[in-house]
C-alpha positions as CSV (number, residue, x, y, z in Angstrom):
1,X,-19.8,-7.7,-26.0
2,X,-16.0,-6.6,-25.9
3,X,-15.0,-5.7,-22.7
4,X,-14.8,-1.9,-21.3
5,X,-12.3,0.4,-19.9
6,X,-12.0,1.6,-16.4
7,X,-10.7,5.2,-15.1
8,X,-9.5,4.5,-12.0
9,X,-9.6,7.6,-9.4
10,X,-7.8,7.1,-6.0
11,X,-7.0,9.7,-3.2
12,X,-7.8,11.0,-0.1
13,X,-11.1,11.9,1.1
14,X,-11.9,15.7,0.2
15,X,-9.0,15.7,-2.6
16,X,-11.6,16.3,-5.3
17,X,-11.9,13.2,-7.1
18,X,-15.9,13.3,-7.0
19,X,-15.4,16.7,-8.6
20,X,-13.2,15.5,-11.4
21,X,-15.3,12.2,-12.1
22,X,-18.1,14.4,-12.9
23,X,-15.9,16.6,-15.0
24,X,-14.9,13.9,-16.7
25,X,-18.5,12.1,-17.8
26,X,-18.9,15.6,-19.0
27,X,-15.7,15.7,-21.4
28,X,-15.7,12.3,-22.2
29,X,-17.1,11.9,-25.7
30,X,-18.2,7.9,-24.8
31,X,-20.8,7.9,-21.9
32,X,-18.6,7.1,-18.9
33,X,-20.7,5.2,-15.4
34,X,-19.8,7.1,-12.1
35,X,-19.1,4.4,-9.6
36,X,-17.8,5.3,-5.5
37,X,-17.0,3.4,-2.7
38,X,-18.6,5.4,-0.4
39,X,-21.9,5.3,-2.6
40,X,-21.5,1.0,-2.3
41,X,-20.6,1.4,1.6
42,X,-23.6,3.6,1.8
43,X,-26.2,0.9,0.4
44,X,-26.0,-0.4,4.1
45,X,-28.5,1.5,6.4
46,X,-27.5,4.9,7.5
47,X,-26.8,4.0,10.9
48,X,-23.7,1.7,9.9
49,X,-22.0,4.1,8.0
50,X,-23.0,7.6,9.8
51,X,-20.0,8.9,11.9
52,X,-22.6,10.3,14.9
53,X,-24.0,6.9,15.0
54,X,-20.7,5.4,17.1
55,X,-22.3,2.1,18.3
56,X,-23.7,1.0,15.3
57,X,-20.7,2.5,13.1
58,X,-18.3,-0.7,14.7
59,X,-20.4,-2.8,13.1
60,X,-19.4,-1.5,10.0
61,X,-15.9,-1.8,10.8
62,X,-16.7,-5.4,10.2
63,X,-18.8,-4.8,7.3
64,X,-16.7,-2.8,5.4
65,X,-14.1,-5.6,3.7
66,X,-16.7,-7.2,2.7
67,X,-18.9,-4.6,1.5
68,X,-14.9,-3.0,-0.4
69,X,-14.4,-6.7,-2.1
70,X,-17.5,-6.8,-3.3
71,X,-17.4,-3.3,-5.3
72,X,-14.2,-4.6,-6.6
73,X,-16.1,-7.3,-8.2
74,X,-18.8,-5.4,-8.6
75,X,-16.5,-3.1,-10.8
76,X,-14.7,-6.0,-13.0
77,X,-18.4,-7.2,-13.9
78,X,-19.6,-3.9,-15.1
79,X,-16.5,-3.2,-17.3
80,X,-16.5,-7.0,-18.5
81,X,-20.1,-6.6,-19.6
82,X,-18.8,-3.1,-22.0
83,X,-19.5,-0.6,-19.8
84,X,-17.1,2.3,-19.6
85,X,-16.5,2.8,-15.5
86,X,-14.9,5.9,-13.8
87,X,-14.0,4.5,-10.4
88,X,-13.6,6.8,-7.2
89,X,-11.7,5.1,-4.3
90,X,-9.7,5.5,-1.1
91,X,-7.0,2.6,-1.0
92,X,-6.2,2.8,2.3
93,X,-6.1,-0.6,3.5
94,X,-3.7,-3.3,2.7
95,X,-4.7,-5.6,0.1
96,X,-7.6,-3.7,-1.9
97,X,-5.2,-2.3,-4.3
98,X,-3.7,-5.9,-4.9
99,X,-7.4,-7.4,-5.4
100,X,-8.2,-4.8,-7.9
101,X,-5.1,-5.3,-9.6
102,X,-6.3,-9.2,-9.9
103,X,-9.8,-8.9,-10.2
104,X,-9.0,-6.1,-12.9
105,X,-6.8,-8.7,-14.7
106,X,-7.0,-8.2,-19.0
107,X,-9.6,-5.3,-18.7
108,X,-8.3,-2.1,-19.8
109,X,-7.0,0.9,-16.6
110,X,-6.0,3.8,-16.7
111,X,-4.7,4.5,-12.8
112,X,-5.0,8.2,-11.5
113,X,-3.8,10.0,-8.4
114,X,-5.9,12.9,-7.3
115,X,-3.5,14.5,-4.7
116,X,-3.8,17.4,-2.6
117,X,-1.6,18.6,0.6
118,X,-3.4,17.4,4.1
119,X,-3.5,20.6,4.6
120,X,-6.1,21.6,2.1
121,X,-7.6,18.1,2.4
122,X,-8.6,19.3,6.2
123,X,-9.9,22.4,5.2
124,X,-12.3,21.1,2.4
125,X,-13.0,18.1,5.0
126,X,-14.0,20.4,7.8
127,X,-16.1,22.7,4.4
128,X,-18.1,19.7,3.9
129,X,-19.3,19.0,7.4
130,X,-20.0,15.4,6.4
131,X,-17.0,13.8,6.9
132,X,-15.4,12.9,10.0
133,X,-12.6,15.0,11.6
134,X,-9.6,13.5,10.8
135,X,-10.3,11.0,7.7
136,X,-8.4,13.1,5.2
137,X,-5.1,12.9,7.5
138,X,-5.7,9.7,8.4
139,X,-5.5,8.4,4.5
140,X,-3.0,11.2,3.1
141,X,0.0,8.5,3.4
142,X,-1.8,5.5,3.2
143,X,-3.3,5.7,-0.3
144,X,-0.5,6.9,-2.1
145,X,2.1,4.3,-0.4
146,X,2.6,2.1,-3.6
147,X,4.1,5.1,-5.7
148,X,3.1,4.1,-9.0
149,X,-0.3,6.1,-11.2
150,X,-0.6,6.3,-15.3
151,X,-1.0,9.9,-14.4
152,X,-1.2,12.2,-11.4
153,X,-3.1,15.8,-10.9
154,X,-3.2,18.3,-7.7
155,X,-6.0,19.7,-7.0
156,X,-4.6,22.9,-5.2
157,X,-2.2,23.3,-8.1
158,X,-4.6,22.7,-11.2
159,X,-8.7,23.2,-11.9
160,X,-11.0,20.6,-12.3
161,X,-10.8,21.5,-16.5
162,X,-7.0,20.8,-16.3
163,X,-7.4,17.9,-14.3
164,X,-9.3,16.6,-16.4
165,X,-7.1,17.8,-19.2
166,X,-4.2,16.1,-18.0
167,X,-6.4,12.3,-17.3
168,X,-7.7,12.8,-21.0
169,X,-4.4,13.3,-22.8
170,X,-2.9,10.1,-20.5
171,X,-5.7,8.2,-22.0
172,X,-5.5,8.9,-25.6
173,X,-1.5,8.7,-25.6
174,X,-0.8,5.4,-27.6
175,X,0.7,2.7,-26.3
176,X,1.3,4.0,-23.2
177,X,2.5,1.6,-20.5
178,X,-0.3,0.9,-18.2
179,X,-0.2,0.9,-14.5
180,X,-1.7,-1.7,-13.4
181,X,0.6,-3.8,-15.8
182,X,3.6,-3.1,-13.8
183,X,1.6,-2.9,-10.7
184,X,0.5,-7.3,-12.1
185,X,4.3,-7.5,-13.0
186,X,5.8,-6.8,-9.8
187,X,4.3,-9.3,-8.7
188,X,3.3,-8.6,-5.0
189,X,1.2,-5.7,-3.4
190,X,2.6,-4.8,0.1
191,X,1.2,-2.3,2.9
192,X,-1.8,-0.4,1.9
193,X,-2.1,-1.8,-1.7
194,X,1.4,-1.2,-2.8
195,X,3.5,-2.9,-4.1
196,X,6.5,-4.7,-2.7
197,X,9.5,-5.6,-4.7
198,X,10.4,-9.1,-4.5
């Protein structure tokens, strides 16, 4: 079976990128799989991953590289078999975005940033009551730091429909240069994913 396609969503916590993957497997004329990172974290027990649970969350300080590499493989496998993937991730660490780069090598990305200011980030964060105080800020500079997205939306600027919109049109445009092909050609990913020039 030919190989699938991969909509890759990355951003903050609370910067809407849930919303907009489910926007998205609605638009989409090809059926699309959802796929999160906090969904794969949250396959461990509840008392790793829930904030209130403080001892037991350490452990899953330890836990969670493992648990974030394996979703990255996770993710090349589903796509390789001919599934169509919309992926929803938080590259804040260094590293992850230069493993999905290589795991994600000769399958076919399109790379979004779902951006909002902190600002609004906190106040959806604090909305939600289900994320911890903080996480949003924490992230805002962290997961953009490599600078480089087939196409970019704001949530507090555009609605979900336009956000949409906007991922749609990048990727039907022909030919368009690809992300994660200049992200492979640069040849190095530095703090937090991005890349470093050599």
């Amino acid at each position: 079976m030919a190989s699938g396609s991969i909509i890759f969503l990355n951003g903050t916590s609370s910067s809407g990128k849930t919303t907009i993957a489910r926007a998205l497997q609605e638009r989409l004329p090809d059926p699309y799989m959802h796929v999160s990172v906090d969904g794969f974290l949250c396959l461990y027990p509840e008392r790793y991953w829930n904030p209130t649970c403080r001892e037991d969350a350490m452990v899953l300080a330890g836990l969670v590289p493992l648990a974030v590499s394996g979703f990255h493989r996770a993710v090349a496998a589903l796509a390789e078999a001919g599934n169509r993937v919309i992926v929803d991730h938080v590259l804040q660490e260094e590293g992850w975005l230069e493993e999905c780069v290589e795991r994600w090598a000769g399958l076919d990305v399109l790379f979004v940033g779902v951006r909002c200011p902190v600002e609004v980030a906190e106040r959806r964060e604090a909305e939600r009551g289900d994320r911890e105080a903080g996480t949003a800020r924490y992230q805002h500079d962290r997961v953009h730091a490599h600078g480089v997205y087939d196409v970019e939306v704001d949530t507090s600027a555009l609605t979900v429909d336009e956000c949409v919109a906007r991922i749609v049109r990048a990727r039907e445009a022909p030919g368009a240069p690809r992300a994660f092909e200049r992200l492979r050609g640069a040849g190095q990913a530095g703090a937090s994913g991005g890349v470093a020039p050599r």
